[in-house]
C-alpha positions as CSV (number, residue, x, y, z in Angstrom):
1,X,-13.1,-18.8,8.3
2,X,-14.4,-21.9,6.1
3,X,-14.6,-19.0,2.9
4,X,-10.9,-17.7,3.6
5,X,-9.6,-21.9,4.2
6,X,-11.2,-22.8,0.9
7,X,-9.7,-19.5,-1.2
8,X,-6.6,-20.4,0.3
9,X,-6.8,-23.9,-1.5
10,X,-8.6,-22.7,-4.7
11,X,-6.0,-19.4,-5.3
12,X,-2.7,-20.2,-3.9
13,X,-1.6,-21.5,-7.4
14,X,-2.3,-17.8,-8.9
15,X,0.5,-16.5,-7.0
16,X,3.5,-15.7,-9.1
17,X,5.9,-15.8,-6.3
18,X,6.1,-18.3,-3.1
19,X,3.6,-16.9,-0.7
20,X,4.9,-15.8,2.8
21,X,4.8,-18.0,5.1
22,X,6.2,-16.6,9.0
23,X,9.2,-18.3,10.2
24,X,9.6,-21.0,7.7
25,X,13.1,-21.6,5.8
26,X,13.3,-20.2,2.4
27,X,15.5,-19.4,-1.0
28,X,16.7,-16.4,-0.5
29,X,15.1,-14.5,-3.2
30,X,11.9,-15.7,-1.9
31,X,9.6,-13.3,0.3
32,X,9.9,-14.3,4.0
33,X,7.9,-13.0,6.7
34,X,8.7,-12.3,10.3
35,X,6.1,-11.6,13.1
36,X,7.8,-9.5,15.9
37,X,6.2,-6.6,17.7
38,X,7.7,-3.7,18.4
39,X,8.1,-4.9,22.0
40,X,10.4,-7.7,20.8
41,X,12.2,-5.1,18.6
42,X,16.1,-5.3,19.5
43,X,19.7,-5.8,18.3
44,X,21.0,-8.8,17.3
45,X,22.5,-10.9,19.6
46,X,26.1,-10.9,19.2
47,X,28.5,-13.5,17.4
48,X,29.9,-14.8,20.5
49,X,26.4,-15.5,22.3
50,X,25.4,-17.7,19.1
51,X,28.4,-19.3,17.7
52,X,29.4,-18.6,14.3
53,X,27.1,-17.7,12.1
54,X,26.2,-18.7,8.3
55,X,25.8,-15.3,6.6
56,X,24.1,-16.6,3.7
57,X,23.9,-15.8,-0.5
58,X,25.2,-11.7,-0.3
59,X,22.2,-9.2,0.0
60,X,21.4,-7.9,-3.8
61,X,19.2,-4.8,-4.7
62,X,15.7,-5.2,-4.2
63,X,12.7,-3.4,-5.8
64,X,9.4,-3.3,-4.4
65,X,6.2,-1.6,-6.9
66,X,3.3,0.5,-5.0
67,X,0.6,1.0,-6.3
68,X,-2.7,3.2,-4.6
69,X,-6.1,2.1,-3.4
70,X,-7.9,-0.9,-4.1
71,X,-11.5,-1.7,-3.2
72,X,-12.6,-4.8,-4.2
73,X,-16.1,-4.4,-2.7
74,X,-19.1,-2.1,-3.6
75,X,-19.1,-0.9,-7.2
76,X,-16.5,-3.8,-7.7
77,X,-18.2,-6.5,-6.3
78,X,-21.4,-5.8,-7.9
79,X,-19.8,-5.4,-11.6
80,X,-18.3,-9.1,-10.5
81,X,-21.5,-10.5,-9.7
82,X,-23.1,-9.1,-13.1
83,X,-20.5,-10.5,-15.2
84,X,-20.4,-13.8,-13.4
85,X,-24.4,-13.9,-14.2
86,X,-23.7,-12.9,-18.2
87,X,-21.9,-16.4,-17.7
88,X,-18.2,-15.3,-16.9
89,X,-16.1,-17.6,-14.9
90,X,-15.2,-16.6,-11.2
91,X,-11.8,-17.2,-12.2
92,X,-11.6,-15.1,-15.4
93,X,-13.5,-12.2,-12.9
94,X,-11.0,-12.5,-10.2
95,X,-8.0,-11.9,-12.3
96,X,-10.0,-9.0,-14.0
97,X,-9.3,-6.1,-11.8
98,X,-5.1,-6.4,-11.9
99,X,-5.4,-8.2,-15.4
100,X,-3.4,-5.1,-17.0
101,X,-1.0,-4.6,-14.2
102,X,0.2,-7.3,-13.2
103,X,3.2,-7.9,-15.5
104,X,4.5,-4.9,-13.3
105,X,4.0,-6.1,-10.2
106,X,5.1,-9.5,-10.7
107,X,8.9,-7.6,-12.4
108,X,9.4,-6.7,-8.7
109,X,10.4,-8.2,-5.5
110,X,6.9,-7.1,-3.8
111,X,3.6,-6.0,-4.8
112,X,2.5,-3.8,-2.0
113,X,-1.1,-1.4,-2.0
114,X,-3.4,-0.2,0.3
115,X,-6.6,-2.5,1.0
116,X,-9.2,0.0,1.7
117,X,-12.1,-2.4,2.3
118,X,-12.5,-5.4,5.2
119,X,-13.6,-8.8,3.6
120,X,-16.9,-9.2,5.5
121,X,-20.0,-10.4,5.3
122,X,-21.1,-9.9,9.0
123,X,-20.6,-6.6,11.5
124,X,-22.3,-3.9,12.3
125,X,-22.5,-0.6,9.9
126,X,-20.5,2.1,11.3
127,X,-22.0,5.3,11.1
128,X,-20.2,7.3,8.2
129,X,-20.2,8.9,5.0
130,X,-19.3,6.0,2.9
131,X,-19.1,2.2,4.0
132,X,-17.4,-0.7,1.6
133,X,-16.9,-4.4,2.2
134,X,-16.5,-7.3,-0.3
135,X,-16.9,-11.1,0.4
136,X,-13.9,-13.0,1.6
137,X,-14.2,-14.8,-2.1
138,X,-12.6,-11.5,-3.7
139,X,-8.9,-11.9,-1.4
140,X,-8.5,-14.4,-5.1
141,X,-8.1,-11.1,-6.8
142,X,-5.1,-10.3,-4.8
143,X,-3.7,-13.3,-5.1
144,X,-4.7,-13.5,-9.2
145,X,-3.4,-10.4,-9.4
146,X,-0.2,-11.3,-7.2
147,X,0.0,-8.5,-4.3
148,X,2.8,-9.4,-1.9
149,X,1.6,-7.4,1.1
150,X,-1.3,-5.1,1.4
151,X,-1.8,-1.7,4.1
152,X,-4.4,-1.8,5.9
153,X,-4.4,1.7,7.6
154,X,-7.7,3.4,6.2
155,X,-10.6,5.1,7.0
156,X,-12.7,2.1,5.5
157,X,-11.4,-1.0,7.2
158,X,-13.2,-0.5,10.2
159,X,-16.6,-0.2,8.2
160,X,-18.5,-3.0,9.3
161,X,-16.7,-2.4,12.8
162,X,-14.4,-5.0,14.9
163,X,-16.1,-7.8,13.1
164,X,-15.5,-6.8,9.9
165,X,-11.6,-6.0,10.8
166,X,-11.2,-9.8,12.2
167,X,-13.2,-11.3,9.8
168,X,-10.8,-9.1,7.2
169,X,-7.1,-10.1,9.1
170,X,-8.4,-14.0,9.2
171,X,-9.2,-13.8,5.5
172,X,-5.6,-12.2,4.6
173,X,-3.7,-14.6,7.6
174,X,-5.4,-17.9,5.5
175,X,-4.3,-16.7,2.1
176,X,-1.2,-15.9,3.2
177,X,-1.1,-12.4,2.3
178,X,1.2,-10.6,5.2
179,X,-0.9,-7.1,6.0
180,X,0.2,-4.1,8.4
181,X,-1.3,-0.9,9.4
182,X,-4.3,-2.2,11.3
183,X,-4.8,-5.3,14.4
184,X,-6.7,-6.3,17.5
185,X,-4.8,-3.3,19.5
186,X,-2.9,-0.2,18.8
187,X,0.3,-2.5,19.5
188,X,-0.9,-4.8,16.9
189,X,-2.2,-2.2,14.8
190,X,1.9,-0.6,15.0
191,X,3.4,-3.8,14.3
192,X,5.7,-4.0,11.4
193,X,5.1,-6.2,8.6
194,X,8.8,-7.8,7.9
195,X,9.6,-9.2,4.4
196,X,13.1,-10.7,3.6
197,X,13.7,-10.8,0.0
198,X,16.8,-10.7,-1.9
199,X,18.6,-10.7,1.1
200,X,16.9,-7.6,2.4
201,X,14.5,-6.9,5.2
202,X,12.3,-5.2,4.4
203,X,9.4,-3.2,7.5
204,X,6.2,-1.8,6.9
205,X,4.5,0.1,8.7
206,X,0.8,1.7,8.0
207,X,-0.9,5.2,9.6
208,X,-4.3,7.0,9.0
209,X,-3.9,10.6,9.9
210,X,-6.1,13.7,8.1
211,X,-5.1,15.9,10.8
212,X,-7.7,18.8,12.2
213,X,-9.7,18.1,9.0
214,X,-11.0,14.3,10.2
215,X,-14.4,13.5,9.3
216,X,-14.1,9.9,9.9
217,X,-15.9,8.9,13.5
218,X,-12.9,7.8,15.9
219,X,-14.1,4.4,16.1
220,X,-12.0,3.6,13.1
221,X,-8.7,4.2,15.1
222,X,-7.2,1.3,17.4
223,X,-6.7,1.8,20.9
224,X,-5.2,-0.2,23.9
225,X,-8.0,-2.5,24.2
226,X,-10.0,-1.9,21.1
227,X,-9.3,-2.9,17.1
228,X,-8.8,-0.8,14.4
229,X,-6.0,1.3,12.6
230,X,-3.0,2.9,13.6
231,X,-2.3,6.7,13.8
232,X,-4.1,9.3,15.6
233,X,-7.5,11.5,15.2
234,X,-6.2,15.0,14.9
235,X,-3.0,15.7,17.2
236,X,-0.1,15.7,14.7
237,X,2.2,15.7,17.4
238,X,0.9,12.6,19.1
239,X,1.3,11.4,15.4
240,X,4.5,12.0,15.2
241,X,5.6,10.8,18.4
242,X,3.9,7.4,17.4
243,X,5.6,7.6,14.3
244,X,9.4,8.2,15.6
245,X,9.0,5.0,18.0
246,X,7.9,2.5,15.3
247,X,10.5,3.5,13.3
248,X,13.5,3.4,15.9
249,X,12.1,0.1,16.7
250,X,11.6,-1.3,13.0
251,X,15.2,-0.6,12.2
252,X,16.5,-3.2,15.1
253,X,14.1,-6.0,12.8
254,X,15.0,-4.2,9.3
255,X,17.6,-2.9,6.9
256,X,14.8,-0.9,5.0
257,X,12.0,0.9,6.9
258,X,9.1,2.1,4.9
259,X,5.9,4.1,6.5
260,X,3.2,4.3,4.4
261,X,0.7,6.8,5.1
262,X,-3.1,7.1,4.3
263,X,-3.5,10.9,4.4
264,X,-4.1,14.3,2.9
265,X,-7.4,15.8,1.4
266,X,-9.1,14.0,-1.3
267,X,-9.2,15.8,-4.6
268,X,-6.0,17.7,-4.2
269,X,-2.7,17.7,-6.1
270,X,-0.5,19.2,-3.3
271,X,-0.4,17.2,0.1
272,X,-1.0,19.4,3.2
273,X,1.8,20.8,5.5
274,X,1.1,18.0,8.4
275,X,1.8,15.6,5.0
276,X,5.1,17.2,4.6
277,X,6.0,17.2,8.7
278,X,5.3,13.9,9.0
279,X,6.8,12.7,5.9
280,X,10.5,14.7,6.7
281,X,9.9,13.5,10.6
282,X,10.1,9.5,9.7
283,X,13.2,10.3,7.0
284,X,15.1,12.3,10.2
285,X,14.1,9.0,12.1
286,X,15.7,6.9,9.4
287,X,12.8,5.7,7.3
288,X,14.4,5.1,4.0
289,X,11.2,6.6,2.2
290,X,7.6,7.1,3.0
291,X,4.5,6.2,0.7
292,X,0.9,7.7,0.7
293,X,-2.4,7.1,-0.7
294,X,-6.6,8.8,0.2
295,X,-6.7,11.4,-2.2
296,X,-7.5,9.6,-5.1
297,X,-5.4,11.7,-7.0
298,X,-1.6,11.7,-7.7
299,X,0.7,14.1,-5.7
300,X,3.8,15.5,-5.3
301,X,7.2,13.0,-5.5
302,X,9.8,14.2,-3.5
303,X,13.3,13.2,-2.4
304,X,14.4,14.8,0.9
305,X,17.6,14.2,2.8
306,X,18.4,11.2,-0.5
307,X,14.4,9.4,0.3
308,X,11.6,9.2,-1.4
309,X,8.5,10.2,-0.2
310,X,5.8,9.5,-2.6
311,X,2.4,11.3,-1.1
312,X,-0.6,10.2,-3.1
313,X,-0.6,7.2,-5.8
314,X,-4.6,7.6,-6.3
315,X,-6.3,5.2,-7.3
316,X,-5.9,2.0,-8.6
317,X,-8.4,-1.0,-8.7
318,X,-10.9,1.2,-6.8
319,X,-14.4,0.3,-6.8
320,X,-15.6,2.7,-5.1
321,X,-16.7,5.0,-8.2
322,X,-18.0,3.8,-10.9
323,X,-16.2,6.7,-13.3
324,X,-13.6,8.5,-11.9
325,X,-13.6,12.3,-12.6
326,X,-9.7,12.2,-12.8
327,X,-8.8,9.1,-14.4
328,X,-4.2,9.9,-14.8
329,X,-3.0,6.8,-12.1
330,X,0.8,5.7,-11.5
331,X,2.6,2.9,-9.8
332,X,5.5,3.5,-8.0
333,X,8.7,1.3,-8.7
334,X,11.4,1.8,-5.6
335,X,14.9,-0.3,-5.8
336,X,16.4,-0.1,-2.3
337,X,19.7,-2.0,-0.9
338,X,20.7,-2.8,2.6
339,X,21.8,0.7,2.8
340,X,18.8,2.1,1.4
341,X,17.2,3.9,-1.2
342,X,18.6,3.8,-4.6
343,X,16.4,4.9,-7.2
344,X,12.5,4.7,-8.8
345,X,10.7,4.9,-11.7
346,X,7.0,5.9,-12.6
347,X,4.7,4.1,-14.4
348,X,1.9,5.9,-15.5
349,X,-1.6,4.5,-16.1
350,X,-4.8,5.0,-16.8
351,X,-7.3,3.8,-13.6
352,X,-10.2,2.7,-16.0
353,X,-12.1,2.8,-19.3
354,X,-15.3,3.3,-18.1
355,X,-18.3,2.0,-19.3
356,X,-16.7,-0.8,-21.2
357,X,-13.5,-1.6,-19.0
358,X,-14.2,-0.1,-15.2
359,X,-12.2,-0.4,-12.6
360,X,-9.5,-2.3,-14.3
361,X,-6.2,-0.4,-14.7
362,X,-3.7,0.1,-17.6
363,X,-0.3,1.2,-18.6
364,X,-0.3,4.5,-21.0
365,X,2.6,5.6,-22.9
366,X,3.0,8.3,-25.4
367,X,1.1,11.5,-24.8
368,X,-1.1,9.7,-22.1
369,X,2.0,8.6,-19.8
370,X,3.7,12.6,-20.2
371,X,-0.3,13.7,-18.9
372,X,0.7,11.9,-15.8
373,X,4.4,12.3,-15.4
374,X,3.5,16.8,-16.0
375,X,0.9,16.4,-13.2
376,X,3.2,14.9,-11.0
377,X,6.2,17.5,-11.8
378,X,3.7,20.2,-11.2
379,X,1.9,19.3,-8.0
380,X,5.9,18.7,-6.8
381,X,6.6,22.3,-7.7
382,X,6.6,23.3,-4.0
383,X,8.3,20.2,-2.5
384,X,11.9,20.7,-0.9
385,X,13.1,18.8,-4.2
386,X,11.1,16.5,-6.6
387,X,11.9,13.1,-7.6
388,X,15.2,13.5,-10.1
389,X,13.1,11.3,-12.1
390,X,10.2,14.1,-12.8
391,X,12.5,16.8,-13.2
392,X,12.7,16.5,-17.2
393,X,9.0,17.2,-17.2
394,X,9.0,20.1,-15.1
395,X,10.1,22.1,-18.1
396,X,7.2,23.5,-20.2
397,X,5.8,21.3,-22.7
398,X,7.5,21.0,-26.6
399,X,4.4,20.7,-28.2
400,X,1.2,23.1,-27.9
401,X,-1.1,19.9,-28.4
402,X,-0.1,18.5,-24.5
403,X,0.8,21.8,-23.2
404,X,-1.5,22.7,-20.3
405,X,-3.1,19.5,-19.6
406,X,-3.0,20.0,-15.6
């Protein structure tokens, strides 16, 4: 708690954009942050119960920029620590992993990515494949890098068990960094995180769900009287029951309702068929699109019924390798109104440039940025419909020399 109170004083000034504070007045193009449950979730109350009320500066199209998964501990935190000891400031180390893309994220209304690490220094080692955690210092490089509002719905956040999960929502709560996807209890774990910005609300909400393929030890998974993350163990349907409710609910708190899913099998280009059922369930239920990351790949972009579903970003500052294998990486850049979607753009990137630059992502253009935007038409080849946006590149390639690339 003392760690997260004193980041919260040294980083606050890093953040390009007012931080979010719950229920206090703000400009209207400033992020705003509400704190109902799904309980509390209901219509308005009507004009004549209130009095008359001021509607304020018209809603204006928003745009929000997604990017994949960040770890901040493990590999990460011990390239920090060596480059802080070769005499490197803190500060200049902080800023280092977002360094490249932050121009992006700071062009849009909010910065949103999955966490996929608690901020801990205490717990107890779960027993699993892979554990990460990074000191409470690192939240600085989500606020140097200026991320809005960060998922929490992993298989790593309960790595150093309940512990590590409290010690991880008390870190974010004293930056001021609004989270979603994970809490003390299921029903905390499904609460939305509401953002008004530009006029528009904006909800939230965060899953983990690798269907009858789960290797992850159930621990990790929130229940009525224990922490951890939302979403279910293996029964899709149970998923998708959980899935329709928080949605029906969300949209009495929000004009814009956004799942976003950590999912799918890692290594793979084309997300699995429960990806697909899930994905089309919370559109039918009025999500008005539906983000994914855990692959650490990209996959398919698709629009279905006018909404974006976006299954894998891969990965972006992720310290948990050293040299990725596949190293093509994209942000995702939604504009949505009050009514919904509108459209997107893709930026492509490269995740690293390993030895000399890891774990610190770039924008590519030229041949580099039409790598990414070909996987991406390919691996949507079997989708309902890809994102308009990739369709141009579905088309074979003009030139031998970047023909074949996937």
């Amino acid at each position: 708690m003392r760690h997260a109170a004193l980041l919260l004083l040294l980083f606050s000034a890093c953040h390009p954009r007012p931080a979010p504070v719950p229920e206090a007045p703000t400009p209207s193009t400033a992020p705003s942050v509400e704190t109902r449950s799904p309980e509390d979730a209901g219509p308005p109350a009507s004009a004549e119960a209130t009095g008359p009320l001021d509607a304020g500066p018209p809603a204006r199209p928003i745009t929000l920029v997604v990017g994949g998964d960040v770890t901040l501990g493990h590999n990460h935190q011990k390239y920090f620590d060596d480059q802080v000891a070769k005499g490197r400031s803190r500060e200049e180390m902080l800023a280092y992993g977002f360094k490249e893309v932050r121009a992006l994220g700071d062009a849009a209304d909010l910065f949103v990515v999955n966490l996929e690490c608690p901020f801990t220094e205490g717990g107890e080692k779960l027993a699993k494949n892979f554990n990460f955690r990074a000191r409470p210092e690192l939240v600085g490089a989500l606020l140097s890098g200026g991320v809005d509002v960060v998922s929490l719905a992993n298989n790593h956040l309960m790595d150093y068990g309940p512990q590590g999960l409290v010690d991880t929502l008390v870190t974010l709560e004293a930056a001021q960094i609004p989270y979603f996807g994970a809490g003390r209890t299921l029903a905390e774990a499904r609460r939305p995180a509401v953002i008004t910005v530009g006029g528009v609300k904006v909800a939230l909400l965060g899953y983990f769900f690798l269907g009858e393929r789960n290797i992850e030890p159930p621990e990790v998974y929130a229940t009525e009287t224990t922490p951890g993350v939302a979403g279910h163990f293996s029964d899709v349907d149970v998923m998708e029951r959980m899935l329709r409710e928080d949605i029906l609910a969300a949209k009495h708190q929000a004009d814009v309702v956004l799942p976003f899913f950590h999912w799918g099998r890692e290594g793979t280009y084309v997300p699995e068929p429960y990806q697909v059922r899930l994905a089309h369930a919370a559109i039918d239920a009025g999500a008005a699109g539906v983000l994914g990351s855990h692959p650490h790949v990209l996959q398919a972009m698709e629009l279905h019924r006018g909404a974006p579903v976006v299954y894998s970003l891969g990965n972006f500052v992720f310290g948990g390798n050293w040299n990725p294998r596949d190293k093509r990486g994209a942000l995702w850049k939604g504009r949505f109104g009050p009514g919904g979607y509108l459209s997107s753009e893709v930026l492509p990137l490269r995740t690293d440039r390993f030895p000399e630059l890891p774990f610190q992502p770039v924008p590519v253009t030229g041949e580099a940025a039409e790598e990414v935007l070909r996987l991406l038409a390919n691996s949507s080849s079997g989708v309902e419909r890809m994102l308009p946006e990739l369709e141009p590149w579905a088309r074979p390639s003009p030139s031998p020399a970047t023909g074949g690339r996937e």
